[in-house]
C-alpha positions in Angstrom: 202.5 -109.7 144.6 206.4 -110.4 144.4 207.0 -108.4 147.6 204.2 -109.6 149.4 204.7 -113.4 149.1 208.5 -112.6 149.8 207.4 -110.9 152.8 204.7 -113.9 153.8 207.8 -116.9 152.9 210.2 -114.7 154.7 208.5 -115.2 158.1 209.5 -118.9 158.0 212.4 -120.0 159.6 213.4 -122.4 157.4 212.9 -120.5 153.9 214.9 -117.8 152.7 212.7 -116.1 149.6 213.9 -113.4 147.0 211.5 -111.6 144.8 212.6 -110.9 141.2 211.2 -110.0 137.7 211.4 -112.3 134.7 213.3 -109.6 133.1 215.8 -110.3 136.5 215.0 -113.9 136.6 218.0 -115.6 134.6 220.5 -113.5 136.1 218.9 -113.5 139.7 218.8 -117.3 139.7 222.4 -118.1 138.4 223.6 -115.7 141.2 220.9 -116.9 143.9 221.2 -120.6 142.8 217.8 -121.4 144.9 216.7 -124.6 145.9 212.6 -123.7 144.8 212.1 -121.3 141.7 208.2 -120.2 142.4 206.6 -118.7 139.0 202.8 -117.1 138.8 201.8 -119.1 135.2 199.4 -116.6 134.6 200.9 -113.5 134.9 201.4 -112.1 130.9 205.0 -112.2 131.4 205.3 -116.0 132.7 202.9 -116.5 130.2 205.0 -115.5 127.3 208.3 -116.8 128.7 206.6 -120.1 129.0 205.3 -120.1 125.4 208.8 -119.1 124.1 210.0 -122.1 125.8 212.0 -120.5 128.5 210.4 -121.2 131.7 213.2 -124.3 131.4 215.8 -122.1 130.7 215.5 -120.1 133.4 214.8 -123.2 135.9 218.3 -124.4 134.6 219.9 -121.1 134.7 218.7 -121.2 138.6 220.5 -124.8 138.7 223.7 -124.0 137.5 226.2 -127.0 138.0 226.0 -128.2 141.4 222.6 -127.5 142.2 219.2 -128.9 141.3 216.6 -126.0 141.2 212.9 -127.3 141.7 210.2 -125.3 139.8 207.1 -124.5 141.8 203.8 -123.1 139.8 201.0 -120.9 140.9 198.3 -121.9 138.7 194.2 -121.4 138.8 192.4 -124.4 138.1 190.0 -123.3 135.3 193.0 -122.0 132.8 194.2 -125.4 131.8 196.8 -123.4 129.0 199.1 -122.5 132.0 199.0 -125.8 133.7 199.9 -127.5 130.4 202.8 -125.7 129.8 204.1 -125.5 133.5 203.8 -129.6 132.9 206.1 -129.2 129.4 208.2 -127.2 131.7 208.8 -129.8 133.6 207.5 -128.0 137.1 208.1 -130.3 139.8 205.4 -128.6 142.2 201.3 -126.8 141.6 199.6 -125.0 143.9 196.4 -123.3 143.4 196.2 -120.0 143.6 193.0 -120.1 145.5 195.3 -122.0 148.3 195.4 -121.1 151.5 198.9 -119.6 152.1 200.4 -122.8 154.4 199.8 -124.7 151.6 202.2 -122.9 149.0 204.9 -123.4 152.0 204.0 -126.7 152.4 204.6 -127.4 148.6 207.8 -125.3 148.9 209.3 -127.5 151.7 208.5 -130.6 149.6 209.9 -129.3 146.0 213.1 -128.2 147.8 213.0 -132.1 149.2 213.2 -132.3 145.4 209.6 -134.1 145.8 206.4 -133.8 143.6 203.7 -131.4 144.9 200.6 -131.2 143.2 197.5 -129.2 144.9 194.4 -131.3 145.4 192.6 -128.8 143.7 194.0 -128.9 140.5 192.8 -132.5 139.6 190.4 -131.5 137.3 192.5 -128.9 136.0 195.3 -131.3 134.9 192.2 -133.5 133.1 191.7 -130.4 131.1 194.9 -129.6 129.9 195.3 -133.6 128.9 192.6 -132.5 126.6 193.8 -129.6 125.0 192.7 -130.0 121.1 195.2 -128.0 119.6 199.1 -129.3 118.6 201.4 -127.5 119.7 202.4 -126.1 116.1 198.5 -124.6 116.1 199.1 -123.4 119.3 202.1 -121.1 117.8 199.7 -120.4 114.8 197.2 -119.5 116.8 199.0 -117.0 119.3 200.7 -115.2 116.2 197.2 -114.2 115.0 196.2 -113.5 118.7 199.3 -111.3 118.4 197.4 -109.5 115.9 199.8 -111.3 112.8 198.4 -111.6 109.3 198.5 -115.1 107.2 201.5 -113.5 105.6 203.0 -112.8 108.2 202.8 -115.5 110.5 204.0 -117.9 107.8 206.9 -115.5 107.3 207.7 -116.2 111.3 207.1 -119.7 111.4 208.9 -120.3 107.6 205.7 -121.7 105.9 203.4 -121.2 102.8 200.1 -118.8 103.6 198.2 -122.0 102.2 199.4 -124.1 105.3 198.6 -121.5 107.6 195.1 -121.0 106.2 195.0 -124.7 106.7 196.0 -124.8 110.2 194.1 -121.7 111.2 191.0 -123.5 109.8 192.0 -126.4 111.8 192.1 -124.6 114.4 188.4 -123.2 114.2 187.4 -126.6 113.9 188.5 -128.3 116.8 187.6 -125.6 119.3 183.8 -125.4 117.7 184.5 -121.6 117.0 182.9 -119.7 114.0 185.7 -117.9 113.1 189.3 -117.0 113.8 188.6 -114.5 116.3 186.2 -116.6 118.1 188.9 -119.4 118.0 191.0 -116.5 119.7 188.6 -115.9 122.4 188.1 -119.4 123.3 191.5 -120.3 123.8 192.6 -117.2 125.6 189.6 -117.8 128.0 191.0 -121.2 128.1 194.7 -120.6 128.9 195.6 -122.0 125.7 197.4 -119.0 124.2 
């Protein structure tokens, strides 16, 4: 998909577009410094870098010192999880991936005008992830024990008791109405959430 919407950007006169892992991505952006930075949220790997919190990093990597580095985000509409952290990430642009492709260069032109885009078809998606139930501490709970983590070990991770994680991963159930910790799992997976 990299290739392909270098190859589609690459047809504009105006926009110059490199294609690059996130294994690639910090290093690629401080030596590219680019304008836009344009990230897939729900690709696994964007995914977990935007979890761990370094979706930013990388942004700011692509920034360096002189430059201000916009962050554009392909994101479907009915996984609010990605939209919310794109948001957290401080993305400056969202496109749909459902868009038709003049819209993504459209929204590229206008983040690298350092201007907000934000696809007309992700209304209702951003109402959604306003309404995410879970903190964002549950959230970390919560994607340890999708990880496959036991109680003792995700309070190991996150440096607290195995009663406060029993807590939280009861929590948890609760507010998404799921019966049990895996079904907690599957509805906030199907969600976006983790």
């Amino acid at each position: 998909m990299r290739s392909a919407l270098a190859s589609l950007l690459g047809t504009e006169p105006d926009i110059e577009a490199a294609a690059c892992s996130w294994r690639d991505a910090r290093s690629r952006a401080r030596s590219l410094q680019p304008h836009v930075c344009v990230v897939d949220a729900d690709c696994p790997a964007s995914d977990r870098v935007a979890r761990k919190g370094e979706l930013g990093k990388i942004v700011a990597s692509a920034s360096g010192e002189n430059s201000d580095c916009g962050l554009l985000v392909l994101v479907n509409a009915e996984r609010p999880g990605p939209l919310r952290r794109a948001h957290e990430a401080r993305a400056l642009g969202y496109v749909d991936k459902d868009a038709p492709p003049q819209r993504l260069i459209e929204a590229i032109r206008q983040v690298a005008r350092k201007e907000r885009y934000v696809d007309e078809a992700l209304g209702y998606g951003f109402l959604q992830a306003a309404e995410i139930p879970l903190t964002q501490r549950e959230l970390g709970v919560l994607s340890l024990a999708a990880d496959g983590a036991s109680i003792p070990e995700i309070a190991r991770t996150l440096h607290l008791s195995t009663g406060t994680i029993r807590n939280y991963l009861a929590s948890i159930t609760r507010k998404t109405g799921a019966r049990n910790r895996v079904d907690a799992i599957r509805i906030s997976q199907g969600a976006g959430w983790v």
